[in-house]
C-alpha positions as CSV (number, residue, x, y, z in Angstrom):
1,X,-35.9,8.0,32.1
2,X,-32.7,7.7,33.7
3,X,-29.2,7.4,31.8
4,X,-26.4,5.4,33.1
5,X,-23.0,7.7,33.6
6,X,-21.1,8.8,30.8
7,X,-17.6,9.7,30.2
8,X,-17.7,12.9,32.5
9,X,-19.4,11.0,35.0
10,X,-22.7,12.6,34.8
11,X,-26.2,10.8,35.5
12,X,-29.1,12.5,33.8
13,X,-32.0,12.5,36.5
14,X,-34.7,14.2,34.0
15,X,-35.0,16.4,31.6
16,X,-37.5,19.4,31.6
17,X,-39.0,21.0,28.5
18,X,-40.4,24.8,27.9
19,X,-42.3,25.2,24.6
20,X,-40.6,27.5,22.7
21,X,-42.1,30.2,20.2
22,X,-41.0,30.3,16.3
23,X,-38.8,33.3,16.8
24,X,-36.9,31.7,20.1
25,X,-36.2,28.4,18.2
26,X,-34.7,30.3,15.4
27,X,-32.6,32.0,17.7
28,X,-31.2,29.1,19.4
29,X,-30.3,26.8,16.4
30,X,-28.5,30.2,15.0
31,X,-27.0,30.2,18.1
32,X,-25.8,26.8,18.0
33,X,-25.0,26.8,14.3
34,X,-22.2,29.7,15.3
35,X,-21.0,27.3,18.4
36,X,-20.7,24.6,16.1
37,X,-18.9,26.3,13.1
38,X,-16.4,27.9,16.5
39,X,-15.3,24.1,17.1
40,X,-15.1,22.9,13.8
41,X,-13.1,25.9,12.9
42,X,-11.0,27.2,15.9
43,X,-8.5,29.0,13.7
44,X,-10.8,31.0,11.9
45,X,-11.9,32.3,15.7
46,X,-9.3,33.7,17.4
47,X,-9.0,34.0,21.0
48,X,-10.0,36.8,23.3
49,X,-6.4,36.8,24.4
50,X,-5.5,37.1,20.3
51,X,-8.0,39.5,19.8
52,X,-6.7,41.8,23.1
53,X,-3.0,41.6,21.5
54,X,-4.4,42.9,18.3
């Protein structure tokens, strides 16, 4: 299925799947989960360039 371009400009040509065992799914949506609560909450995550002054 083919997307029309979004706000970056970007067409989607396909997308490809991989099954994924239990423990790899767990992984990734703990990985995102941690993304997620870095953007919602930027000042509870301080830079690298806070974290080098420290």
């Amino acid at each position: 299925m083919r997307r029309t371009a979004g706000r970056a400009g970007v067409t989607v040509e396909r997308i490809e799947t991989e099954p994924m065992t239990a423990e790899e799914y767990r992984l990734a949506v703990t990985a995102l989960a941690a993304l997620i609560n870095q953007w919602k909450h930027p000042e509870d995550n301080p830079s690298n360039h806070q974290k080098k002054a420290a």
